[in-house]
C-alpha positions in Angstrom: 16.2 -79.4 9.3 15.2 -79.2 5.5 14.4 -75.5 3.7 12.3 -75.3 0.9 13.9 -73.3 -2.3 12.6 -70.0 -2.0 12.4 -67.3 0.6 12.2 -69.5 3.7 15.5 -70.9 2.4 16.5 -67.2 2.3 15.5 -66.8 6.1 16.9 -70.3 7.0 20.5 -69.6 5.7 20.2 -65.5 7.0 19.4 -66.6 10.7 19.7 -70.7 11.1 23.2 -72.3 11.9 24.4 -75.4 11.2 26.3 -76.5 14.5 27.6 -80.4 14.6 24.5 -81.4 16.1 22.0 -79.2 13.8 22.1 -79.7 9.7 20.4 -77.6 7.0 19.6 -79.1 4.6 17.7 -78.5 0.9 17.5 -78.4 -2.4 19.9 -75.5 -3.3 18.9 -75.7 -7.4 17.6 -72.7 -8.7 14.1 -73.3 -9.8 13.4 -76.4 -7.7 10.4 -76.5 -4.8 8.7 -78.5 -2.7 11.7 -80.5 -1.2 11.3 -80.0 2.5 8.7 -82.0 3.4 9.7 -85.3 1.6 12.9 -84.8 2.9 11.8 -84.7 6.2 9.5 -87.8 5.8 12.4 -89.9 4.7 14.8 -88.6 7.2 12.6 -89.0 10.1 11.6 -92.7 8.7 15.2 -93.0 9.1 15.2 -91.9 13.1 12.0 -91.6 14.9 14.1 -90.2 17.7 15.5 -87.7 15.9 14.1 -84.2 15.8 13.4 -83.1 12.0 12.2 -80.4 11.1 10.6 -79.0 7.4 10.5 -74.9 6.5 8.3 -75.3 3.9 7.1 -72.6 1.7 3.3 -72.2 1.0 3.6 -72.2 -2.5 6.0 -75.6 -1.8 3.3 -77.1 0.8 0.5 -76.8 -1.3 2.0 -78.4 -4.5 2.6 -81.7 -2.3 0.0 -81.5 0.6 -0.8 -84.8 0.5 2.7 -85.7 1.6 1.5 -83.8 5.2 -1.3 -87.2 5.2 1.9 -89.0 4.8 2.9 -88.2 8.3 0.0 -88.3 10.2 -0.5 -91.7 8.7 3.0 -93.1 9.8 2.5 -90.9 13.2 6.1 -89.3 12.1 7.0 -86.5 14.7 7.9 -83.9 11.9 7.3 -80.3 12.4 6.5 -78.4 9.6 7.3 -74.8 10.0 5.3 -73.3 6.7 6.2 -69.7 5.8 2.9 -68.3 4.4 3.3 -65.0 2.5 0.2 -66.1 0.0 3.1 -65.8 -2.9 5.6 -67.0 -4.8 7.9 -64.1 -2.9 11.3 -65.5 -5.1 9.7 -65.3 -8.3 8.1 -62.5 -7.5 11.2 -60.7 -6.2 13.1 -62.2 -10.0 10.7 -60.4 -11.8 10.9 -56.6 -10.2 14.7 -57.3 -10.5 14.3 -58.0 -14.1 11.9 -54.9 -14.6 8.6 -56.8 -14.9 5.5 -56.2 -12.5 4.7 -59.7 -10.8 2.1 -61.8 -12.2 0.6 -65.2 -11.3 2.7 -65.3 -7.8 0.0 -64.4 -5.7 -1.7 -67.5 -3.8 -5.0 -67.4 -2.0 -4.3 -69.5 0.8 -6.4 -71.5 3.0 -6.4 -71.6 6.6 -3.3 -74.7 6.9 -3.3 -74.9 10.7 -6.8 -75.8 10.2 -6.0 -78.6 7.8 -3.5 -80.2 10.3 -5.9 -80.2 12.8 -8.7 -81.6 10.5 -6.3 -84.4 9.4 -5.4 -85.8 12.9 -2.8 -83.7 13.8 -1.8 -80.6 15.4 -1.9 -77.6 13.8 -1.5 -74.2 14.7 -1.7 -70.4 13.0 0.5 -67.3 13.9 -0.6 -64.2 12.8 1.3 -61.5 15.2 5.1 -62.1 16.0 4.4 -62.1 19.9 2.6 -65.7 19.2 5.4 -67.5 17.4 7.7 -68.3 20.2 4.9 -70.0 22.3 3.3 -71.8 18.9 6.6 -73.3 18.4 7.2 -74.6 21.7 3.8 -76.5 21.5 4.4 -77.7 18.2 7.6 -79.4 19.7 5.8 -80.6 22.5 3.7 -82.3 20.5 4.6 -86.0 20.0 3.0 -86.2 16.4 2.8 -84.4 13.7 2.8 -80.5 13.7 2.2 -77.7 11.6 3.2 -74.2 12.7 1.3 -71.8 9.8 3.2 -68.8 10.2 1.9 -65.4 8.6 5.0 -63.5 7.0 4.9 -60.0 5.3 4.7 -60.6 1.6 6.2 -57.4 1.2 9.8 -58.1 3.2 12.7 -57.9 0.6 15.6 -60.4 1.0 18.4 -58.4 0.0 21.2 -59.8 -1.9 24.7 -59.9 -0.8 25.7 -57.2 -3.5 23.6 -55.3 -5.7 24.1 -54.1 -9.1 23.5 -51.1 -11.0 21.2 -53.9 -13.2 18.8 -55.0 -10.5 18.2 -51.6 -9.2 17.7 -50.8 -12.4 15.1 -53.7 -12.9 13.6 -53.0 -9.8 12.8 -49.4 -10.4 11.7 -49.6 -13.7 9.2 -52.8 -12.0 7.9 -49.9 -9.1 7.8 -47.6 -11.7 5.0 -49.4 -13.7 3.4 -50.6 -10.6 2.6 -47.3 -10.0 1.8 -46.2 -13.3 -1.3 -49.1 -13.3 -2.2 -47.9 -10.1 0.2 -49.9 -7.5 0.8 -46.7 -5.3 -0.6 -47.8 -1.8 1.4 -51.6 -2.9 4.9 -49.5 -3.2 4.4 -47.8 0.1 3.2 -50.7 1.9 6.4 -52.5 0.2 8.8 -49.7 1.8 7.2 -49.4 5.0 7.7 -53.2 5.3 11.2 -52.9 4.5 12.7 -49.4 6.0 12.4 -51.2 9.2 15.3 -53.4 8.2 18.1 -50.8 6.9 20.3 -50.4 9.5 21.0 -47.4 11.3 24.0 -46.0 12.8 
């Protein structure tokens, strides 16, 4: 399995594990993107048997989507997995914590499912949670290429081990301008996204 940088590599390390038989792999420099997907195409040239998977991020997929022609070309059995929150969440979530408003993260994303299936292979869009378990299992199924286009909340935080007095700091004075220009209904979107994961006793 290969993780993009960014906040499917977030999710990946939070709720994948590693296991003898199953390895996570990624590009683990700061700043880096778009490394899943090659990585899976030269792994799985590698091993055809082998099951490899890429959690790519959209921003990630689109900067190398002709790489995806790569596979239905060569018929390689990777499943792509693409977390599509139609941003650059990371940056994004850098800049609150630094006290800016985000800018130039937001993506206006096309319908990816549709492109697999339009370049030969299949392809497949999840837009309510109750979907993803059965999407999956058909993308394994699948003997080709896949592509599982996964909707995510552009609004869920990844929170960091420990916090500092700086980022919440950052991240106020960032709400507190988003507001100011008008951002209301974006903040309380934003916490009703996230309320949902503090835990309760």
């Amino acid at each position: 399995m290969f993780v993009d940088t960014g906040m499917c590599n977030v999710w990946a390390a939070r709720y994948i594990s590693p296991n003898g038989r199953r390895r996570v792999i990624g590009s683990f420099t700061h700043g880096s993107m778009a490394n899943a997907l090659p990585q899976a195409i030269g792994a799985q040239f590698t091993d055809r048997r082998r099951q490899v998977v890429s959690m790519s991020g959209d921003g990630g997929f689109t900067m190398l989507m002709g790489d995806f022609l790569t596979l239905v070309q060569y018929d390689l059995p990777v499943k792509v997995v693409l977390f599509n929150n139609s941003s650059l969440g990371m940056v994004e979530l850098e800049m609150m914590v630094a006290g800016l408003p985000a800018y130039g993260t937001g993506n206006h994303n096309p319908d990816f499912a549709a492109i697999a299936r339009a370049a030969g292979a299949h392809g497949v869009r999840v837009e309510k949670p109750k979907e993803l378990r059965g999407a999956l299992r058909d993308a394994f199924k699948h003997q080709g290429p896949a592509l599982v286009d996964v909707v995510t909340d552009p609004n869920a935080l990844s929170m960091p081990p420990k916090i500092s007095r700086d980022m919440v700091q950052g991240f106020a004075l960032s709400a507190g301008k988003i507001v100011l220009e008008g951002g209301v209904g974006r903040m309380v979107q934003m916490a009703r996204s996230n309320l949902r994961n503090i835990p309760r006793p």
